[in-house]
C-alpha positions as CSV (number, residue, x, y, z in Angstrom):
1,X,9.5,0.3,1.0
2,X,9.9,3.5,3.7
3,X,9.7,5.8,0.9
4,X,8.4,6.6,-2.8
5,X,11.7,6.1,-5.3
6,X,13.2,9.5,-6.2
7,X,12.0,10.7,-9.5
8,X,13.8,10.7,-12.6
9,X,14.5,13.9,-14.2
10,X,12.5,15.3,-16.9
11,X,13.5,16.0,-20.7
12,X,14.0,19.4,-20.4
13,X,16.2,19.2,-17.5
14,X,18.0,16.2,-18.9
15,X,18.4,18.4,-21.9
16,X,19.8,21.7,-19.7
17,X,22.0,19.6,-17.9
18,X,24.3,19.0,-21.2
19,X,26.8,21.4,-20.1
20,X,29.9,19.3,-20.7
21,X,29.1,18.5,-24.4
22,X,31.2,19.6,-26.7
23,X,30.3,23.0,-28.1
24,X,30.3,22.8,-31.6
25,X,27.7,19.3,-31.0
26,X,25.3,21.5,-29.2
27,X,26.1,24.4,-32.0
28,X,24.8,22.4,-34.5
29,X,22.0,20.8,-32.7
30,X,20.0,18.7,-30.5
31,X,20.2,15.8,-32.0
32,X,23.9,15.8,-32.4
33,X,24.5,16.0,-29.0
34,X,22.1,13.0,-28.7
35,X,24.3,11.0,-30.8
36,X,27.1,11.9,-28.5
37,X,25.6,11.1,-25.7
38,X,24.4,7.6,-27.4
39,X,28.0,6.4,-28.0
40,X,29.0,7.4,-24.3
41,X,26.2,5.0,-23.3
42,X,25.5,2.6,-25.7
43,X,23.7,-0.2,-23.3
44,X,20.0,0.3,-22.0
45,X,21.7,-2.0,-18.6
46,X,24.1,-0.9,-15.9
47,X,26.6,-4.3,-15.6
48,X,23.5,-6.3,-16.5
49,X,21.2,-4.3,-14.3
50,X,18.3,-2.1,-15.7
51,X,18.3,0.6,-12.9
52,X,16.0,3.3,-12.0
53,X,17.1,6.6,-11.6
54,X,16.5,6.2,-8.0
55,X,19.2,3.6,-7.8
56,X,21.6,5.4,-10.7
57,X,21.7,8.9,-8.6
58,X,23.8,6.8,-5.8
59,X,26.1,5.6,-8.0
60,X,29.1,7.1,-9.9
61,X,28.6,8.4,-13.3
62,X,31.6,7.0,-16.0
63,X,34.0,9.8,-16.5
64,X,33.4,12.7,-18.6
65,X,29.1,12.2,-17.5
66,X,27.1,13.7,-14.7
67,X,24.4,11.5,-13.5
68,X,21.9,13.4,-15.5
69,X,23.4,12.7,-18.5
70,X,24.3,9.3,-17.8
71,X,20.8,8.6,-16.7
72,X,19.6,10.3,-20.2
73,X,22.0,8.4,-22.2
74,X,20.4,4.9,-20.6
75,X,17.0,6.2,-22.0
76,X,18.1,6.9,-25.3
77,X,19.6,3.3,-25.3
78,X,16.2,2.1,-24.0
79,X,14.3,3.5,-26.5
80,X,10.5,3.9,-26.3
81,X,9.8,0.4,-26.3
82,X,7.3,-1.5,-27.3
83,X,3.6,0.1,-26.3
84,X,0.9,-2.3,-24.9
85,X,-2.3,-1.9,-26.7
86,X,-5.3,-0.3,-24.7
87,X,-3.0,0.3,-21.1
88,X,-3.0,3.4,-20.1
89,X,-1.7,5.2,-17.1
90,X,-4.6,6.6,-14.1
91,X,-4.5,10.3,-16.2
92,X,-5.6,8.5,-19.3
93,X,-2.4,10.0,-21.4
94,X,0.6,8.2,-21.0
95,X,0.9,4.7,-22.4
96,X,2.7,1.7,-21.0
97,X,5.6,0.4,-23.3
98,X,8.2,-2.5,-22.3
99,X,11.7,-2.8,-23.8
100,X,11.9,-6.0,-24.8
101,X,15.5,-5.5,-26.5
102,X,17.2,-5.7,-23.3
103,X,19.4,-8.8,-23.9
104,X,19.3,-10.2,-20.3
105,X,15.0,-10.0,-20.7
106,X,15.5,-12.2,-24.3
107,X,17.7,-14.9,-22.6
108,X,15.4,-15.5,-19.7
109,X,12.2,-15.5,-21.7
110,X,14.4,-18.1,-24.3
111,X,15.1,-20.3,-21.4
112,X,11.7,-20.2,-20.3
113,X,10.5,-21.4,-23.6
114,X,13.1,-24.1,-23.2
115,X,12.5,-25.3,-20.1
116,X,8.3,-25.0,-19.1
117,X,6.8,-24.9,-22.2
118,X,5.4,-27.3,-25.9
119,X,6.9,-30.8,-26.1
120,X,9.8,-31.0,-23.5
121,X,10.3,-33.6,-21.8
122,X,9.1,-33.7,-18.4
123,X,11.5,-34.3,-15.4
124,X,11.6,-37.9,-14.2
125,X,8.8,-37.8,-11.5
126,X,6.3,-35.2,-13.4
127,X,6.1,-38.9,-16.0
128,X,4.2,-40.6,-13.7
129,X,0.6,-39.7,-13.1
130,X,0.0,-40.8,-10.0
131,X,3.6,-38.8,-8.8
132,X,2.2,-35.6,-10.9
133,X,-0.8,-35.7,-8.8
134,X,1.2,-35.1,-5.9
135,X,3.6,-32.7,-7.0
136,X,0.6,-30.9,-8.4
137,X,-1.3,-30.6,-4.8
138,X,2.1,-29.6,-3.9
139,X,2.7,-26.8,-5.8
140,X,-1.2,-26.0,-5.3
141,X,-1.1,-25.8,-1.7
142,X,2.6,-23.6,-1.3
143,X,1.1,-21.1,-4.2
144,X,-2.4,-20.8,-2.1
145,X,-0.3,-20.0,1.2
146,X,2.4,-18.3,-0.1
147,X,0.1,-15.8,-1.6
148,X,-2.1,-15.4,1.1
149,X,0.8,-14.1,3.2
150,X,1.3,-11.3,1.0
151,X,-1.8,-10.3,1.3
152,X,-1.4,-10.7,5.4
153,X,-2.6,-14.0,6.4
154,X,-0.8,-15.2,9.5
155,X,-1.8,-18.9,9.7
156,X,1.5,-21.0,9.4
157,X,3.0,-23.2,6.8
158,X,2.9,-26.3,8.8
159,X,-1.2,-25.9,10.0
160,X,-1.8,-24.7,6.4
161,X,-0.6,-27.8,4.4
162,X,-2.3,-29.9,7.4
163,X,-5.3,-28.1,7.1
164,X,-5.3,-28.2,3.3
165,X,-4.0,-32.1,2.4
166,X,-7.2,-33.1,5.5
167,X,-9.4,-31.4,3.7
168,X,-10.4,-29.1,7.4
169,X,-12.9,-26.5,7.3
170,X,-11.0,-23.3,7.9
171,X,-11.0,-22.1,11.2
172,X,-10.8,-18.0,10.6
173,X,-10.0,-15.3,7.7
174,X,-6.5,-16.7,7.5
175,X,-7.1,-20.0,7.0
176,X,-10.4,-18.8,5.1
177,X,-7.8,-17.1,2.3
178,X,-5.9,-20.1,1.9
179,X,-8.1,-22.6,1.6
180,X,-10.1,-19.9,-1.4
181,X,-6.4,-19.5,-3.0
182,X,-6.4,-23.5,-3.3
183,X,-9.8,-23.7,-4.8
184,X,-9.2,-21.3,-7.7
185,X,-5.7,-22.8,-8.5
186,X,-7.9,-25.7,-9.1
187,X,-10.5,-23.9,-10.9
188,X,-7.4,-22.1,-13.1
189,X,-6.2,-25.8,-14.0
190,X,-9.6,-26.6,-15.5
191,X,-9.5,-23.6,-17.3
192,X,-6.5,-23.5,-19.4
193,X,-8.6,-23.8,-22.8
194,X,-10.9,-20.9,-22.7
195,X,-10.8,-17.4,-23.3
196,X,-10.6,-14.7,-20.2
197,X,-13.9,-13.0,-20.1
198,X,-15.6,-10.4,-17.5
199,X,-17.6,-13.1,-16.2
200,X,-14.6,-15.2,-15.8
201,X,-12.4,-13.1,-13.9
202,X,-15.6,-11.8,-11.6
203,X,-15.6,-15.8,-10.8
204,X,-11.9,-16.2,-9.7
205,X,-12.0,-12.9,-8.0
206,X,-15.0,-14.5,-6.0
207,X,-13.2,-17.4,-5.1
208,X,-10.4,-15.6,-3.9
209,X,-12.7,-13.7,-1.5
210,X,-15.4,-15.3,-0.4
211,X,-15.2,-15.0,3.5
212,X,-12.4,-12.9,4.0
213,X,-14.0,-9.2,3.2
214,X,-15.0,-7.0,4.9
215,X,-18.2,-6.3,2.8
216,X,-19.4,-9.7,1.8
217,X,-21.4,-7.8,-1.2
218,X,-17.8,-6.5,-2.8
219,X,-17.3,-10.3,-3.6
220,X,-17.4,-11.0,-7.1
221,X,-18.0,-7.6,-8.2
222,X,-16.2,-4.4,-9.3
223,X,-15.8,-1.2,-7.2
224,X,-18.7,1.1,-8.1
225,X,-18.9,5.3,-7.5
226,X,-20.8,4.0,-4.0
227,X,-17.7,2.6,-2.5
228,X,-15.4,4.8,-0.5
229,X,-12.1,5.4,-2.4
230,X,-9.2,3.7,-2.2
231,X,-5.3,3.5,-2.1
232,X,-2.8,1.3,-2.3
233,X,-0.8,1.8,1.2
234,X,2.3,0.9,2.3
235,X,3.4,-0.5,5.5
236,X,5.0,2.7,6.4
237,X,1.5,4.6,5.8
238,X,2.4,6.4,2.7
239,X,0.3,6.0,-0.7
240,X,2.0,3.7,-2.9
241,X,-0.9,4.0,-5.9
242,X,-4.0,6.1,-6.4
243,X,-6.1,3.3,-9.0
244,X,-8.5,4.8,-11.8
245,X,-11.7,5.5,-10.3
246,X,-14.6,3.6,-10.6
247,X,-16.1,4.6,-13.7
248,X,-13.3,3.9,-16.0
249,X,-13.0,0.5,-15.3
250,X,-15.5,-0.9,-17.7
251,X,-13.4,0.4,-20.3
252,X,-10.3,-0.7,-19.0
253,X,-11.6,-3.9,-18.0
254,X,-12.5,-4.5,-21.8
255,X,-9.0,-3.1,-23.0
256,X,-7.4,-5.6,-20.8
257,X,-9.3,-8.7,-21.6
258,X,-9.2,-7.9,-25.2
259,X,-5.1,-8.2,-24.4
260,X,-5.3,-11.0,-22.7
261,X,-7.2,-12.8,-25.1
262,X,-5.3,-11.1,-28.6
263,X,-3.2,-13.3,-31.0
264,X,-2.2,-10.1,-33.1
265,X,1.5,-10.2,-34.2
266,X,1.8,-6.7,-34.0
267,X,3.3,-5.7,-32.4
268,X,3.8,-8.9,-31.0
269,X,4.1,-9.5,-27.2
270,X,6.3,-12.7,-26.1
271,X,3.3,-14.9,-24.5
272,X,5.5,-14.9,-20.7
273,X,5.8,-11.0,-21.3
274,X,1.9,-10.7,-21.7
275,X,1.1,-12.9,-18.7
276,X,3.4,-10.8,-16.4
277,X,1.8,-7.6,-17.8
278,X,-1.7,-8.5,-17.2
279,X,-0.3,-9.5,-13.4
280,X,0.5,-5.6,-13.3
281,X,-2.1,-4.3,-15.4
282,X,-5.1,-5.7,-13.1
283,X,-2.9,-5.3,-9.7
284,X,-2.5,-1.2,-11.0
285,X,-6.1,-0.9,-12.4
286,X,-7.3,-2.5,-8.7
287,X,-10.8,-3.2,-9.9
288,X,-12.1,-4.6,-6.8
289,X,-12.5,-3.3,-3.3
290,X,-10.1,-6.3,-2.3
291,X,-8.2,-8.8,-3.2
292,X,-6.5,-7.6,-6.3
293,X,-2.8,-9.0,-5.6
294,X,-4.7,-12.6,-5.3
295,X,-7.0,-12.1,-8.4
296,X,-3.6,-10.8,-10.4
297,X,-1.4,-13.6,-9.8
298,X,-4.3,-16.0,-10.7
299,X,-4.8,-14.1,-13.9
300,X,-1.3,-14.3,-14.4
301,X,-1.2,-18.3,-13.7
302,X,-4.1,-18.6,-16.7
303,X,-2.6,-16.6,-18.9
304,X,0.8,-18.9,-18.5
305,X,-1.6,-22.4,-18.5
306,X,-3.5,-20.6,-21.7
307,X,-0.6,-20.0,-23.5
308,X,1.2,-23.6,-23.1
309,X,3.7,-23.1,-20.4
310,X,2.7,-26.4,-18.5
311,X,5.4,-26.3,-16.2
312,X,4.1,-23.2,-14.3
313,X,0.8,-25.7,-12.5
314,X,3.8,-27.1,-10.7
315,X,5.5,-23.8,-9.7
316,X,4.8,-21.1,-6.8
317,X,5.9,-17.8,-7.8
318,X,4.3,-16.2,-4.7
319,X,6.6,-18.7,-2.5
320,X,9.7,-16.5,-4.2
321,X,7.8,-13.1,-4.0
322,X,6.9,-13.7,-0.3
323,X,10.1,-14.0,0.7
324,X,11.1,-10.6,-1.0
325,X,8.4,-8.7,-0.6
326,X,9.6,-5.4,-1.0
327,X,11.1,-6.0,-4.6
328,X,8.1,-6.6,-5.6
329,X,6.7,-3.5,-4.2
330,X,9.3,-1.9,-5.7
331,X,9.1,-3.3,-9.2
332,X,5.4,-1.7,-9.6
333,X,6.7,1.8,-8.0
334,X,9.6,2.0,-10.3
335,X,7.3,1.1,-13.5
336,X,5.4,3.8,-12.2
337,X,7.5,6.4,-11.4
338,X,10.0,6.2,-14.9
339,X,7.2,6.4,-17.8
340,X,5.4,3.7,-17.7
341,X,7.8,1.4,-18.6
342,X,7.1,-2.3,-17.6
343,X,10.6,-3.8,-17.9
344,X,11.1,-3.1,-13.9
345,X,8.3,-5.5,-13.4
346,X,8.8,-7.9,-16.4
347,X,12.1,-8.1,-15.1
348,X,11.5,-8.9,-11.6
349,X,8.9,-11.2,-12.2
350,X,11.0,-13.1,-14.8
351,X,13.7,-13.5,-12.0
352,X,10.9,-14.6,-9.9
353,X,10.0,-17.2,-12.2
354,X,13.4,-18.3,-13.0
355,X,14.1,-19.2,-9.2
356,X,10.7,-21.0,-8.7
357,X,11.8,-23.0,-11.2
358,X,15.4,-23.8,-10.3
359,X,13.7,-24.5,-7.1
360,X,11.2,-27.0,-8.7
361,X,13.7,-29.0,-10.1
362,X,16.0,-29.2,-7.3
363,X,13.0,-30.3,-5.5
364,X,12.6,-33.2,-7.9
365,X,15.7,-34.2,-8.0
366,X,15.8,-34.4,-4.3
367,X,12.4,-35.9,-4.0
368,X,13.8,-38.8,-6.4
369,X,16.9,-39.5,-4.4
370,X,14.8,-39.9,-1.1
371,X,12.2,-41.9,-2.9
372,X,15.1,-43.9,-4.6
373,X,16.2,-44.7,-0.9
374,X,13.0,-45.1,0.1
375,X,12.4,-48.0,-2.3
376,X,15.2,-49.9,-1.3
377,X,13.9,-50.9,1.7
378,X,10.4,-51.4,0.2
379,X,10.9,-53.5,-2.8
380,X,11.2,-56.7,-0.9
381,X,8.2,-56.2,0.8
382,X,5.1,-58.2,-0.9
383,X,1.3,-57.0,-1.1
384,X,2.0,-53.2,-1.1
385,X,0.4,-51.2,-4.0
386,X,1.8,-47.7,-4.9
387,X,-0.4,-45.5,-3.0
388,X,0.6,-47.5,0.4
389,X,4.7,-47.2,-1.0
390,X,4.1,-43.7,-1.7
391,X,3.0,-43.0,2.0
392,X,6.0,-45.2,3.8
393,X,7.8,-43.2,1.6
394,X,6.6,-40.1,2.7
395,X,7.2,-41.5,6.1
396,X,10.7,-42.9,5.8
397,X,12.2,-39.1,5.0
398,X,9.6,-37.6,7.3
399,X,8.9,-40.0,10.6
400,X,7.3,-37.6,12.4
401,X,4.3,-37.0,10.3
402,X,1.2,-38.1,10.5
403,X,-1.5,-39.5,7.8
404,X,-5.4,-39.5,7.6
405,X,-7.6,-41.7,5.5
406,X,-8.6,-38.8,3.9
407,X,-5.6,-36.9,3.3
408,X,-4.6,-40.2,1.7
409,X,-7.4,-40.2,-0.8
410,X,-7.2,-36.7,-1.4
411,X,-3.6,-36.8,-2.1
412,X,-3.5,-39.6,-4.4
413,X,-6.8,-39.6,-6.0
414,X,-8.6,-42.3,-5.0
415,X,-11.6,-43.7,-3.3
416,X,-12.2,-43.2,0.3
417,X,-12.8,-47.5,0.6
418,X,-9.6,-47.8,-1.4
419,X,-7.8,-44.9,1.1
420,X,-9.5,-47.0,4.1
421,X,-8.2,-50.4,3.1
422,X,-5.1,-49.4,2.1
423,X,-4.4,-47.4,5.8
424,X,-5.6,-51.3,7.3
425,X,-3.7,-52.9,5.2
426,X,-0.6,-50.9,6.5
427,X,-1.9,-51.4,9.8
428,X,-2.2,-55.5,9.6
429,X,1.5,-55.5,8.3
430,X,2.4,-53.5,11.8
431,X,4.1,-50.5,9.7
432,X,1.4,-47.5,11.1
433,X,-0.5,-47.2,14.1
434,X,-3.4,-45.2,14.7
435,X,-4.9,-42.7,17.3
436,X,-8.1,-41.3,17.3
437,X,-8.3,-37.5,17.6
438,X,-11.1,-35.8,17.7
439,X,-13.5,-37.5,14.9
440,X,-10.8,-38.9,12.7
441,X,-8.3,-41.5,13.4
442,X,-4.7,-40.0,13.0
443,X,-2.0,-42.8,11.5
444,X,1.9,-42.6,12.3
445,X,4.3,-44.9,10.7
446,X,6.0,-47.4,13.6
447,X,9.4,-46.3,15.3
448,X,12.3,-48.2,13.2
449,X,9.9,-48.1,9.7
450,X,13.1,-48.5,7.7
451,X,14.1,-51.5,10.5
452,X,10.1,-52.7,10.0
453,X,10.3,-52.8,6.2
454,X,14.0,-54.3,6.2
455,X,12.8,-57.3,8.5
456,X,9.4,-57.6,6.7
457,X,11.2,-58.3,3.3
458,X,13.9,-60.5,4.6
459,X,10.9,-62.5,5.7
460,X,9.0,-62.3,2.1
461,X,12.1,-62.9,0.3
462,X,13.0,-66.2,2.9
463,X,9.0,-67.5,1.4
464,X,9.2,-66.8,-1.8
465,X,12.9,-69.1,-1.9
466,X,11.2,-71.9,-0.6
């Protein structure tokens, strides 16, 4: 963003600006002119969007309204929300509340419920286990980029997913961030079962940094009154967010964990809802000296794992929020700037995860119809086992790629003697060739595969006739 969003007018200028009332309303009182203004606004959302006054000032009021009072009759259709235990703001005063009444905000969470969490079904390739393997490395690997480059790695996609399906030592900070975003989605995975604890988060926050601070003692630890102060800056060099300094944060610390880890019904907080709000709560405490977007959206991946929603191992949510960065700058500054009030970022973030999901099972469904294809030319071939179809596979819809003995076995779970026969068992049926570069041999399926395969199972099928 080039600038702070405007800010919203207060209640007693809301309140002066009531000129256009009718008299007798504002005779009689206050409150009667709030009921006025309550049936001239009746809905918290403008045309399905929940705006911020910075984005209402531009736009025209509905007759009979100045901006003012149409922003004030959007409040008062708000309502205060519900409050989240123990979050307060930087001053210590003002709460943080969400309106979870806004209708669009139910129907997203109710679909998410429908489609990534309890007993549904899983789509046709997530069955398998060898196939979830591989769509979980996937999703692994574009999460632990995708979140790296919002937090300014510059490696590229293509080197990354080399780097990280080879298993390569990374070769500088970059590459260092990435490969320590991969690790602790790993870690998160195992971790789906236990509580969030101090000790816990100081471990994914040091797996997130390890190598890539400036301090190496900040790793693993919060900021202390011996650090210098910090901001959160934006690319145009204004502050963004002044964080709580360093001797709140025990407290706060304990306030959010004891959150994170509540079952209370009351007032109850929709599981998605409470993940999303510990994403902002530890990205606007900032505990550490760096890496608190990282250690926020792997917060925010446990709390989803914790609370049942399966589906989210196999999603990236910093893919979508990389490729809009400012929204999401923008969702935290608005929550800021208008009371407190969460919704912006709920909001942004359940749009966020709506996409990567659309996007996951588009993926599938292409990824079936290419594999489907695939297997048409493989299933007259004899002698291949599944990790050897699964790489022609890969091959067939990408020829240009190339394969390692190890990225094999790390993609598919195996052995490296079982990786290494299978890559000379492709070899002796002429279907990959090898290079060596470097220390490692480098395999690349044959020009014509498809051709290869074809010709292969003509031949199989012509034995097995006579």
């Amino acid at each position: 963003m080039r600038r702070l969003p405007a800010i919203p007018p207060t209640l007693d200028t809301l309140l002066g600006s009531l000129g256009p009332v009718p008299g007798e309303l504002m005779e009689k009182s206050v409150p009667a002119a709030l009921g006025w203004l309550r049936d001239q606004v009746p809905l918290p959302t403008v045309r399905g969007r929940y705006l911020h006054w910075d984005e209402l000032r531009r736009r025209p009021p509905p007759d009979g309204l100045t901006r003012e009072e149409w922003w004030f009759g959007l409040k008062l259709a708000r309502g205060r929300g519900t409050t989240v235990p123990g979050m307060r703001a930087v001053n210590g005063q003002e709460r943080f509340s969400v309106a979870t009444t806004v209708g669009n905000l139910q129907a997203q969470l109710h679909m998410l419920d429908m489609r990534a969490a309890g007993s549904i079904r899983a789509p046709g390739p997530l069955q398998d286990a060898a196939s979830k393997q591989q769509y979980l490395l996937r999703s692994m690997i574009e999460e632990a980029i995708s979140s790296s480059i919002i937090e300014g790695a510059s490696s590229t996609r293509e080197v990354a997913r080399r780097m990280l399906r080879e298993g390569r030592a990374p070769r500088d900070r970059s590459e260092r961030m990435i490969v320590n975003n991969y690790v602790t989605m790993q870690r998160i995975a195992e971790l789906t079962e236990e509580p969030m604890s101090e000790k816990l988060l100081l471990e994914l926050h040091a797996l997130v940094t390890t190598g890539t601070l400036d301090n190496p003692d900040a790793v693993g630890r919060m900021r202390t009154e011996a650090d210098p102060e910090i901001a959160v800056v934006s690319p145009e060099g204004f502050v963004a967010h002044e964080p709580p300094p360093p001797r709140e944060l025990p407290a706060r610390l304990l306030a959010m964990l004891a959150f994170a880890n509540s079952d209370a019904q009351e007032p109850f907080v929709h599981p998605v809802v409470r993940s999303i709000i510990l994403h902002f709560w530890l990205a606007y405490d900032h505990p550490f000296v760096d890496g608190n977007g990282r250690t926020a959206r792997a917060l925010f991946y446990w709390s989803m794992l914790h609370h049942g929603y399966w589906l989210l191992q196999y999603v990236s949510i910093s893919e979508f929020i990389a490729r809009a960065p400012m929204r999401y700058a923008r969702a935290f500054l608005h929550t800021e700037t208008d009371d407190f009030d969460l919704t912006y970022f709920v909001l942004h973030q359940l749009d966020v995860l709506e996409r990567a999901i659309d996007a996951l099972h588009i993926y599938l469904d292409q990824s079936v119809q290419r594999t489907q294809a695939a297997e048409l030319s493989l299933d007259d071939v004899d002698g291949l086992n599944h990790q050897q179809r699964s790489l022609l596979a890969a091959a067939i819809r990408r020829p240009s790629e190339t394969f390692t003995t190890e990225g094999h076995r790390r993609t598919h779970g195996i052995t490296y003697p079982t990786a290494h026969a299978d890559m000379k068992g492709l070899m002796a049926l002429g279907l990959v060739t090898r290079r060596r570069v470097g220390k490692q041999y480098r395999y690349r399926a044959v020009p014509g595969l498809t051709e290869q395969l074809r010709a292969l199972g003509q031949e199989h099928t012509a034995a097995r006739s006579q």
